[in-house]
C-alpha positions as CSV (number, residue, x, y, z in Angstrom):
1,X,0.0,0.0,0.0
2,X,1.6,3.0,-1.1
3,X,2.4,5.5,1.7
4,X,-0.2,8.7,2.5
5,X,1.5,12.4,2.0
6,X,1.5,12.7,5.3
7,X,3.6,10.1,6.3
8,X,5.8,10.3,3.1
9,X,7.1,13.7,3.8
10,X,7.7,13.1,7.4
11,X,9.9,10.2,6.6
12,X,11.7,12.4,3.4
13,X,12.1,15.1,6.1
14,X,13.7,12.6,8.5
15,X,16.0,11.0,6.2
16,X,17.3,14.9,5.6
17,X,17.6,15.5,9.5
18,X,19.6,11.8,9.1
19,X,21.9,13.0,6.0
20,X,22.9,16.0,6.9
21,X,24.2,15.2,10.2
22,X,26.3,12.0,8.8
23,X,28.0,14.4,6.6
24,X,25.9,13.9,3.2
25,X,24.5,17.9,2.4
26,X,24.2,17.6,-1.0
27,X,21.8,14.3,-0.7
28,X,19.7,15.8,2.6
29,X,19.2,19.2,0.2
30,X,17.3,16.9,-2.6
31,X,15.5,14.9,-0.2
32,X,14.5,17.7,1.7
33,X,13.1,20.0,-1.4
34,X,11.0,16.7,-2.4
35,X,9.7,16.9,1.3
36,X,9.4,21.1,0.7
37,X,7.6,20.4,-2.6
38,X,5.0,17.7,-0.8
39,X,4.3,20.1,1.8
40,X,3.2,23.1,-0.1
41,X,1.1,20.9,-2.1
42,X,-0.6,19.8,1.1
43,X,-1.0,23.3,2.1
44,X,1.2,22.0,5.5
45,X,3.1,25.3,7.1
46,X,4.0,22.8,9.8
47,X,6.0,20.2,7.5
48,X,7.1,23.1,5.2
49,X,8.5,25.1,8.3
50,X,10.5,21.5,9.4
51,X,11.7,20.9,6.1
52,X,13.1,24.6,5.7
53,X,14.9,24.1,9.2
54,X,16.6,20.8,8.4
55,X,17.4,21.9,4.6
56,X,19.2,25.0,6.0
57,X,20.9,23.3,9.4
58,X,24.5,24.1,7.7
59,X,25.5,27.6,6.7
60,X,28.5,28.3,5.1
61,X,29.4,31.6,5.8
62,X,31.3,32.9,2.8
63,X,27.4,32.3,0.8
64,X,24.3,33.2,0.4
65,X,22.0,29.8,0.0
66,X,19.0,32.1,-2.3
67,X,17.0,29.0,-2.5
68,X,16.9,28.0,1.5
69,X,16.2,31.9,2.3
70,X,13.0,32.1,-0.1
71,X,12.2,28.6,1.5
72,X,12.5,29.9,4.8
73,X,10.6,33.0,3.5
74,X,7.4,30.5,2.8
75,X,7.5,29.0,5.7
76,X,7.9,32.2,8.3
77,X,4.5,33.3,5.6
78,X,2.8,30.0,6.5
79,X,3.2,30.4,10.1
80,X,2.6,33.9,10.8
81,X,0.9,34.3,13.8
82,X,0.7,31.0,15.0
83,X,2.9,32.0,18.2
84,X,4.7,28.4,18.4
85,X,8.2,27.4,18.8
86,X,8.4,26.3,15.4
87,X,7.5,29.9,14.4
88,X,10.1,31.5,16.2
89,X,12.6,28.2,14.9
90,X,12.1,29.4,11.3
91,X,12.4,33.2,12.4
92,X,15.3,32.4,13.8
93,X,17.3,30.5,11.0
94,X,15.7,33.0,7.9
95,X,17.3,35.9,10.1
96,X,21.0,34.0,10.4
97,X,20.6,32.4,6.9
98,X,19.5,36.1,5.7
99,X,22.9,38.3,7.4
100,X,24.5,38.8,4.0
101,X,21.6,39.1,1.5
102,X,18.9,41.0,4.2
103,X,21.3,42.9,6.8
104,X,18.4,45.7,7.0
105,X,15.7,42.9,7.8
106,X,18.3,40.6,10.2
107,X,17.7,42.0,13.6
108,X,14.4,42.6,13.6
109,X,13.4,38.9,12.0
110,X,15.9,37.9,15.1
111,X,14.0,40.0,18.0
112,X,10.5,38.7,16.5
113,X,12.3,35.3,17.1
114,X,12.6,35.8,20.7
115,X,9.6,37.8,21.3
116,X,7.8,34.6,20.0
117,X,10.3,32.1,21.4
118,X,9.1,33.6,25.3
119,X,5.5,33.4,24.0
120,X,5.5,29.9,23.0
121,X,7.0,29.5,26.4
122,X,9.8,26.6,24.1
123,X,12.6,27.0,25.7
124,X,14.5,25.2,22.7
125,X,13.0,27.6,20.5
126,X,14.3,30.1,22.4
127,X,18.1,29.2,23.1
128,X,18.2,28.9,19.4
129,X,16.5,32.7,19.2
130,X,18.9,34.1,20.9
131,X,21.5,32.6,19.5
132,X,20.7,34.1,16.4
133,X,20.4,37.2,18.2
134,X,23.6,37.4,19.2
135,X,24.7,36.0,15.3
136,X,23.1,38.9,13.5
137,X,24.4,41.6,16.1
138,X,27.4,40.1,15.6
139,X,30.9,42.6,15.7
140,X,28.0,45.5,17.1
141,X,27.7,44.3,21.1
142,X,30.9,43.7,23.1
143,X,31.4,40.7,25.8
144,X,29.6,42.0,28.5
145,X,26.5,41.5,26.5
146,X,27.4,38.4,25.0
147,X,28.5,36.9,28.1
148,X,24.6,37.2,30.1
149,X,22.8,35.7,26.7
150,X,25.5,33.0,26.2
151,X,24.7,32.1,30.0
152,X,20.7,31.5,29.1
153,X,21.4,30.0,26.0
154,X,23.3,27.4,28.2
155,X,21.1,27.3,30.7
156,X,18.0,26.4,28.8
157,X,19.9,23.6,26.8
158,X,21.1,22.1,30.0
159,X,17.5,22.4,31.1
160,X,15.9,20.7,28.3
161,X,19.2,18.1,27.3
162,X,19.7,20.0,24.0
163,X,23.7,19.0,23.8
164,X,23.7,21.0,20.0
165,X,22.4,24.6,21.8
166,X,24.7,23.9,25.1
167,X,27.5,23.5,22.6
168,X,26.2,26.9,21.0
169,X,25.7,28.9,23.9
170,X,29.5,27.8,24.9
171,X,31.1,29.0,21.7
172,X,29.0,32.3,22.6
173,X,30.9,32.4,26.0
174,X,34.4,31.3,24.3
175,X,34.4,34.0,22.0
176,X,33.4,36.2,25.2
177,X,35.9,35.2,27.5
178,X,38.6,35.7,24.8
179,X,37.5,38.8,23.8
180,X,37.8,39.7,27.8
181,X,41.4,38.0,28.0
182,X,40.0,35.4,30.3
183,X,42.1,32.8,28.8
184,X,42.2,30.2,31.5
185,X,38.2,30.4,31.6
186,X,37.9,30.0,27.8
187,X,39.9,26.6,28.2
188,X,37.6,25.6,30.9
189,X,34.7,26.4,28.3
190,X,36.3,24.2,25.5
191,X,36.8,21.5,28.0
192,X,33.2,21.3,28.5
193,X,32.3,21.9,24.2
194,X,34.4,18.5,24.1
195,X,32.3,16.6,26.2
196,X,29.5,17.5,24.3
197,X,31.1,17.0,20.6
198,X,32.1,13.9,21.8
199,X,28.9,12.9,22.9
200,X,26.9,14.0,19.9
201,X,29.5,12.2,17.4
202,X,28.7,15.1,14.6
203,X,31.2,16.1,12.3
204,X,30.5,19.3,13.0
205,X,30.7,19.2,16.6
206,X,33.6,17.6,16.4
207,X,35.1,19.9,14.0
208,X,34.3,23.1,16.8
209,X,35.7,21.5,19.4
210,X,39.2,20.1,17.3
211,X,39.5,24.3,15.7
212,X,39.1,25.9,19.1
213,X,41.6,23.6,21.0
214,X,44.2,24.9,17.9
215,X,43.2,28.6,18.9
216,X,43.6,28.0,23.0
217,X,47.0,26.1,22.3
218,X,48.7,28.5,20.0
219,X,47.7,31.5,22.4
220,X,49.3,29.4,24.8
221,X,52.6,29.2,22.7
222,X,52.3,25.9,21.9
223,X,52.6,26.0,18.0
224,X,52.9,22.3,16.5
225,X,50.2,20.6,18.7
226,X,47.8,23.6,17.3
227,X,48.8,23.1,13.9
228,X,48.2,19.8,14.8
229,X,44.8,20.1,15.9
230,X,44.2,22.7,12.7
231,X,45.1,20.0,10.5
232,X,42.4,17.0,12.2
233,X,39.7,19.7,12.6
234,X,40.3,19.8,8.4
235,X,40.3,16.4,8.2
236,X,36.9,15.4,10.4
237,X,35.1,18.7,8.4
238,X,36.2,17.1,4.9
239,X,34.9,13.6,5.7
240,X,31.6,14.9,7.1
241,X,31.7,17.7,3.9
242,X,31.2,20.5,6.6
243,X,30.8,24.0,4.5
244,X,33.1,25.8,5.9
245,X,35.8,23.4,6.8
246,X,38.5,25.2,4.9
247,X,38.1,28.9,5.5
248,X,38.4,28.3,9.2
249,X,41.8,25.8,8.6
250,X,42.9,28.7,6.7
251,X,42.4,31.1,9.2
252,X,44.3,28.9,11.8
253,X,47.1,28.7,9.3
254,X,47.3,32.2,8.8
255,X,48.0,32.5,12.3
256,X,50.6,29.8,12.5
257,X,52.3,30.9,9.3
258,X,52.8,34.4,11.4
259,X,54.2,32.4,14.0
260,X,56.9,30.9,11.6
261,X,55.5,27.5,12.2
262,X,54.0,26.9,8.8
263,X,55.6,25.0,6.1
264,X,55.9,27.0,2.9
265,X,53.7,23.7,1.1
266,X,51.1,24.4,3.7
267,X,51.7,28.6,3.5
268,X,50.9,27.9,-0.7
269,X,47.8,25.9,0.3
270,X,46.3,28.6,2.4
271,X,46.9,31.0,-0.8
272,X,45.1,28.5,-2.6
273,X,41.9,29.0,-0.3
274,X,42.3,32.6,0.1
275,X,42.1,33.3,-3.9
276,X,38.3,31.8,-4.4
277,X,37.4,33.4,-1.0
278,X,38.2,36.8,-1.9
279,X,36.4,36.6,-5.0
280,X,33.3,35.4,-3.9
281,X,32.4,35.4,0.1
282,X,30.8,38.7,1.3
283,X,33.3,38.5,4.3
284,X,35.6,39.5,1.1
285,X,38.2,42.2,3.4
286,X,38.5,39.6,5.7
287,X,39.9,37.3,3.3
288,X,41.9,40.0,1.6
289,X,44.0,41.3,4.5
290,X,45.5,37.7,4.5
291,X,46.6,37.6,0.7
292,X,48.0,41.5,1.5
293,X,49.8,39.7,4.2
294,X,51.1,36.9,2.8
295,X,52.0,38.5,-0.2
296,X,54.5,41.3,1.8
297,X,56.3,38.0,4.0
298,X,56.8,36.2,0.7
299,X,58.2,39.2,-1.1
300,X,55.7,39.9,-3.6
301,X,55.5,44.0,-2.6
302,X,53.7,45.2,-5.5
303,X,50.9,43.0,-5.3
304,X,50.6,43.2,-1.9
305,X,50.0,47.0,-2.3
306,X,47.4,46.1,-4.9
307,X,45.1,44.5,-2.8
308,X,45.9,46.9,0.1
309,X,44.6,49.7,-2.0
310,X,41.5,48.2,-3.1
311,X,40.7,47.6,0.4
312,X,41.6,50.7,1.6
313,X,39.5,52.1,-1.1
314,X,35.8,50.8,-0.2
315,X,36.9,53.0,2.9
316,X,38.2,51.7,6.6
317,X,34.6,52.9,7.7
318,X,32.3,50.9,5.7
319,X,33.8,47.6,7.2
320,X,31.2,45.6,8.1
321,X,29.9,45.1,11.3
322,X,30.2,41.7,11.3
323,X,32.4,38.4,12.9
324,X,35.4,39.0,11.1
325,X,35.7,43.0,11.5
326,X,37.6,43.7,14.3
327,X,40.5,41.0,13.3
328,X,40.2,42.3,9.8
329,X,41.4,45.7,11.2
330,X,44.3,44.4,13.2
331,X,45.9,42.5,10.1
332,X,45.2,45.6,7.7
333,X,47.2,47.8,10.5
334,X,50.1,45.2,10.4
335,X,49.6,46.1,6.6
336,X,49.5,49.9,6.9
337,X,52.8,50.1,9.3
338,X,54.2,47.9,7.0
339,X,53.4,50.4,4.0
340,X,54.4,53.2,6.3
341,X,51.0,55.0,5.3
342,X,50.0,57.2,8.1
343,X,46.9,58.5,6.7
344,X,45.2,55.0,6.5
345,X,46.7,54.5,9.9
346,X,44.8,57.5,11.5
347,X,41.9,55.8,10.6
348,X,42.6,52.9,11.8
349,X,43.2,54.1,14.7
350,X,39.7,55.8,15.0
351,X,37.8,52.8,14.1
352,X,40.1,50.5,16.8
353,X,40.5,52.9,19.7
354,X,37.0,52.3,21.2
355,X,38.2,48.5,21.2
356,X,41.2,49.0,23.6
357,X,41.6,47.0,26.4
358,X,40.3,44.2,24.8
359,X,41.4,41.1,22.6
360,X,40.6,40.7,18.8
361,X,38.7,37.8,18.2
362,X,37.7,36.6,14.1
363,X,34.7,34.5,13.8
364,X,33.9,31.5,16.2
365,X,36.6,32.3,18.2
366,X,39.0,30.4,14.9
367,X,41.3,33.0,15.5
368,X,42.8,35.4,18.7
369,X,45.1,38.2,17.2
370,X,45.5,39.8,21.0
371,X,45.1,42.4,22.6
372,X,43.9,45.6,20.5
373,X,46.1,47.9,22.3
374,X,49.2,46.2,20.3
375,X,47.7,47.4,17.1
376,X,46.9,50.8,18.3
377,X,50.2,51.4,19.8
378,X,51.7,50.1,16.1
379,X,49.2,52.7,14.5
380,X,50.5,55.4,16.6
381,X,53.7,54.9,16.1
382,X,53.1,54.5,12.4
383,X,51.4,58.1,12.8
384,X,54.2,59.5,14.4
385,X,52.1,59.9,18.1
386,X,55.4,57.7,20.3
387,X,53.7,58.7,23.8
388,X,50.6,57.2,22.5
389,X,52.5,54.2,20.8
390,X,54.5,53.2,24.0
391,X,51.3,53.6,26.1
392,X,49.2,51.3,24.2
393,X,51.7,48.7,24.1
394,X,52.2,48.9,27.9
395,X,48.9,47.8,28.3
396,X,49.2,45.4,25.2
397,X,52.1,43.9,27.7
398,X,50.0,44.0,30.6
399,X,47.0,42.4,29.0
400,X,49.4,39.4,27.3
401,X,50.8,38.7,30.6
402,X,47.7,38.3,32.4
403,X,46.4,36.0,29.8
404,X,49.4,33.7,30.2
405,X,50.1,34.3,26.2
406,X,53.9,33.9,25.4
407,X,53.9,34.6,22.1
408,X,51.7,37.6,22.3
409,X,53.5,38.8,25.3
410,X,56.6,38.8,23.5
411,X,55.6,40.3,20.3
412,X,54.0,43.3,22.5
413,X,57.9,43.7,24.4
414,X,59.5,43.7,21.1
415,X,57.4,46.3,19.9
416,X,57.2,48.4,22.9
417,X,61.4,48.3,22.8
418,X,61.6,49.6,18.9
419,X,59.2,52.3,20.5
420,X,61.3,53.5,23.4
421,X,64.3,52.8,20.7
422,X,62.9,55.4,18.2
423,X,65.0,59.0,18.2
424,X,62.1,61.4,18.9
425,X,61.3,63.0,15.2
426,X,62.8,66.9,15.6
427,X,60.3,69.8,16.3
428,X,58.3,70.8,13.1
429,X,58.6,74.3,11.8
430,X,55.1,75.1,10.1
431,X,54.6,77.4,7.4
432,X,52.6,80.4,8.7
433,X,50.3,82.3,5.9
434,X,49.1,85.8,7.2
435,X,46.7,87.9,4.6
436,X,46.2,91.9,5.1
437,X,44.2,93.7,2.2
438,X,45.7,92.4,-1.3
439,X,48.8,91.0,0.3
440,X,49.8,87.9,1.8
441,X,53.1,87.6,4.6
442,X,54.6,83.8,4.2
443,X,56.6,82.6,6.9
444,X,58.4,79.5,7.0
445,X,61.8,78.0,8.0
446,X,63.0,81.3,8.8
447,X,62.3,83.0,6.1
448,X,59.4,85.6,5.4
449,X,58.3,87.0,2.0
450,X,55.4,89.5,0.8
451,X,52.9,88.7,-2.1
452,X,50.3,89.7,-3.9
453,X,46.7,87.7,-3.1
454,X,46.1,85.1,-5.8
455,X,44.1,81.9,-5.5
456,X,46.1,79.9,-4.9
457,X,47.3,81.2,-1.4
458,X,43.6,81.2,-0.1
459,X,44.1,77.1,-1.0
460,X,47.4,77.1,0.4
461,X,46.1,78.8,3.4
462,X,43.3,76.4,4.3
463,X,45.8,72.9,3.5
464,X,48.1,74.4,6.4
465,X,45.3,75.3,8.9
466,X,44.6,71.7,8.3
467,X,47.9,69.8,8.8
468,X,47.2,65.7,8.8
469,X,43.8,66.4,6.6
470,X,43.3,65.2,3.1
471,X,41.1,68.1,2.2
472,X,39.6,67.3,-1.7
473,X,39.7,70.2,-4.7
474,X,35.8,71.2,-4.1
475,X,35.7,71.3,-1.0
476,X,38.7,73.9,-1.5
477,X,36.8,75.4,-4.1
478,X,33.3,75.7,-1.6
479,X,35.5,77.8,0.7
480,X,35.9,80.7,-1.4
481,X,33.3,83.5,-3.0
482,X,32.7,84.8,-6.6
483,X,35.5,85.6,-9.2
484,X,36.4,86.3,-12.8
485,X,36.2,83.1,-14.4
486,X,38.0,82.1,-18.1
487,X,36.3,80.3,-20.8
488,X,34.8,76.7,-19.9
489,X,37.3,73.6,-20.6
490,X,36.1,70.2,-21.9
491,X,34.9,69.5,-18.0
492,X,33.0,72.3,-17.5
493,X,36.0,74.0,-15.2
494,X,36.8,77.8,-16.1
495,X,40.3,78.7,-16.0
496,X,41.4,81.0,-13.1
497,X,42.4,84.5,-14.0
498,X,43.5,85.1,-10.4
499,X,41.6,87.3,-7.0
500,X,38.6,85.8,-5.5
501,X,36.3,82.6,-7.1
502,X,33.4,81.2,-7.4
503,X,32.6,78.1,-9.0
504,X,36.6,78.1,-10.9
505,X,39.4,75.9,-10.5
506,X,42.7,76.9,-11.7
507,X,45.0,74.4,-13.8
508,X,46.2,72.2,-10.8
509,X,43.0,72.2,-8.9
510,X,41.1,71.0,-12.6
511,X,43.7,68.2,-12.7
512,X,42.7,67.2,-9.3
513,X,39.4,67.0,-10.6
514,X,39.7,65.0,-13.5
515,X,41.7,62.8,-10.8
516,X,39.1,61.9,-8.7
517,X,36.4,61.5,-11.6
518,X,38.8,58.8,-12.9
519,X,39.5,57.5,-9.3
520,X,35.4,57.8,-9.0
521,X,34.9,55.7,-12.1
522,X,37.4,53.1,-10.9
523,X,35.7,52.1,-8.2
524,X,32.4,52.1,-9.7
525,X,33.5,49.2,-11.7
526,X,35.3,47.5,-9.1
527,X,32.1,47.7,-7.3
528,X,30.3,46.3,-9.9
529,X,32.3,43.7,-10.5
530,X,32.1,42.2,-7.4
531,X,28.6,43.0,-7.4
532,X,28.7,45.5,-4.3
533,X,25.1,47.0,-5.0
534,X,25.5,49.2,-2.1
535,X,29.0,50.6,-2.7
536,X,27.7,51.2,-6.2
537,X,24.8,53.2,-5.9
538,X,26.6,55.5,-3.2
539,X,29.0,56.1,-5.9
540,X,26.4,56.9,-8.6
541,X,24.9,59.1,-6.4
């Protein structure tokens, strides 16, 4: 007797739950649309809302799975309303499996999640609500947030015997405690992620647990046993075809390869991951800092600088809120000091500063780059601030020591010596511009010289009221009033003739111009190509 629908796609959703934890995602995805497909045709928001949940139980990070989102989508449409844990399940996973494609819908699909969640009165539904509370707030809330939800998200899985959430809710508090420097509490938190890995016997499970004992052990200046651990972590996510098996091995390598401890096979092999990342994850800067990287320690300068400025391009700023963020601005300050660019540095400094005191931490807690301080005091230094360099590695020091972090500790000294090492630069003489009437007194170097007012001084004038600030051709231009203007060039600009102006740039101010138009178009088709929709239409705009 042939089987009803009812029972068929409970078994086909079943045999997906089976699959995909065995380590079979490709199989569990066709199963689980044939259960998808059953459901709608049944009109069954309850099997369509399981199905969506099972089909989109792994997330690779560096993707956007379209066709789980708009299944998600249908089912959160199904069970509007309904007020039950599997509501606020689906909420849940279509605001996690929604952070690259919907960030402006994320948060507020997560806080419906938990709102519902409490309703229900599931306490499953719920750890796994605020889970993906904390997910899509990701990189926005520091550890003393993170640290009180990662404590119910235990809490209720320990309450219910939900081993997957209790390992979730630890990784929540690892991340936490590293971010803290509370390094001998994050090892007490892995201890406990291994008991439960162990006793779920899930490839990915085991894969957390194997990754984060490579993080504790290098932090602890044991190198080979956490390139050891890197390299099974790799081998138990392969056989169970975990998504995103390979971009945390290469972030682990990264690390190691910093360390010296890599060989150059396995340095090549992490390149070889990188590449394909950069062109198509979202978490692209992340990715690209370590090519920049790699690129200067293997001598390849020019390249290095390449991707460097394409980084640097899409603006230090618009960095994403998001798991890899502050890490990514740690490596691309190794990158700046390296370049010896103190403008970028300055702004790296602004967008790490309100971070001091505490350690960088990249993704899942696959990487610990230290203590932020150690990168401000390198941006300092790189800006030409010493007092402010040597006082942010004092506390880098004092941080690394606490932790019980050899390597770190060490790195911070060394850096902290070449600080206190440094001749202090001589005392600057700046120029000094003083205008009475229609004529301008220069000072500089001890020299001082009368000239008529032209233009140019005016711009001249504003540039050294503003030392340290790129200040851009129009916005020179909108400082000044009407003047005598030439005939139009092929841009539109009028030649200066000289006194005051108006909307007229003389000949070097037009080449500025044409500069930044071509700079302008540049990254519009960078954008374009890597499909940056945002970037794209702030640039048309």
């Amino acid at each position: 007797m042939p089987l009803d629908l009812d029972r068929r796609c409970s078994l086909l959703i079943e045999l997906g739950r089976a699959l995909v934890r065995t380590g079979d995602p490709g199989s569990a995805r066709q199963v689980l649309d044939r259960a998808a497909t059953l459901a709608r045709r049944r009109g069954d928001a309850t099997a369509l809302g399981q199905a969506a949940l099972v089909r989109t139980d792994r997330l690779d990070f560096n993707e956007v799975d379209r066709e789980g989102l708009a299944l998600l989508e249908d089912a959160a449409a199904g069970l509007a309303g309904s007020d039950t844990g599997l509501e606020a399940r689906v909420l849940a996973r279509w605001a996690v499996t929604g952070y690259h494609a919907r960030p402006e819908q994320r948060g507020e699909l997560a806080d419906r999640a938990v709102a519902v969640a409490r309703s229900a009165g599931d306490s499953q539904a719920l750890g796994q609500a605020l889970s993906a509370r904390l997910y899509v707030r990701w990189g926005t809330e520091p550890a003393e947030v993170v640290r009180p939800v990662a404590d119910e998200i235990v809490a209720l899985a320990e309450a219910t015997g939900d081993r997957e959430r209790a390992v979730d809710g630890r990784l929540w508090r690892l991340i936490a405690l590293l971010e803290l420097g509370e390094l001998t509490e994050a090892e007490r938190e892995l201890h406990a992620v291994d008991r439960d890995a162990e006793a779920l016997r899930q490839p990915l499970y085991r894969l957390l647990a194997a990754s984060r004992r490579s993080t504790l052990a290098l932090l602890r200046g044991r190198p080979e046993e956490a390139l050891a651990h890197a390299k099974a972590a790799r081998q138990i996510g392969h056989r169970g075809n975990e998504p995103d098996t390979d971009a945390v091995y290469w972030g682990q390598a990264f690390v190691l390869w910093q360390e010296g401890a890599l060989s150059a096979e396995d340095r090549d092999e992490v390149e070889a991951i990188l590449r394909p990342l950069i062109a198509a994850s979202p978490l692209f800067a992340g990715h690209a800092v370590g090519l920049v990287l790699l690129c200067l320690g293997t001598g390849r300068a020019d390249e290095a600088r390449g991707h460097y400025d394409a980084i640097v391009r899409r603006g230090v700023g618009e960095l994403p809120h998001d798991m890899t963020r502050v890490w990514t601005l740690t490596q691309l300050a190794l990158a700046c000091v390296a370049f010896a660019d103190r403008a970028t540095a300055e702004l790296l400094y602004r967008e790490l500063v309100p971070l001091a005191g505490r350690c960088a931490v990249m993704a899942g807690a696959v990487v610990c780059s230290g203590a932020v301080d150690h990168y401000l005091g390198l941006l300092a230094g790189c800006a030409g601030r010493p007092d402010d360099a040597a006082g942010h590695l004092e506390r880098a020091v004092a941080l690394h020591a606490r932790m019980g972090a050899p390597s770190l500790l060490a790195r911070s000294r060394q850096a902290l010596t070449e600080v206190a090492a440094r001749p202090a630069a001589p005392p600057t003489d700046r120029p000094r511009l003083d205008r009475a009437g229609e004529l301008w007194t220069v000072r500089f170097a001890g020299r001082e010289s009368t000239v008529p007012d032209v233009v140019g001084l005016h711009y001249l004038a504003t540039l050294v009221a503003a030392p340290g600030r790129e200040v851009g051709a129009l916005d020179l231009v909108r400082m000044r009033g009407a003047a005598p203007r030439g005939k139009p060039d092929r841009d539109g600009l009028a030649a200066d003739r000289g006194g005051p102006v108006d909307e007229v740039l003389d000949a070097p101010a037009r080449a500025a111009y044409r500069a930044r138009l071509a700079e302008l178009a540049a990254e519009l088709d960078e954008a374009e190509q890597w499909n940056d929709s945002a970037r794209a239409a702030r640039l048309r705009a």
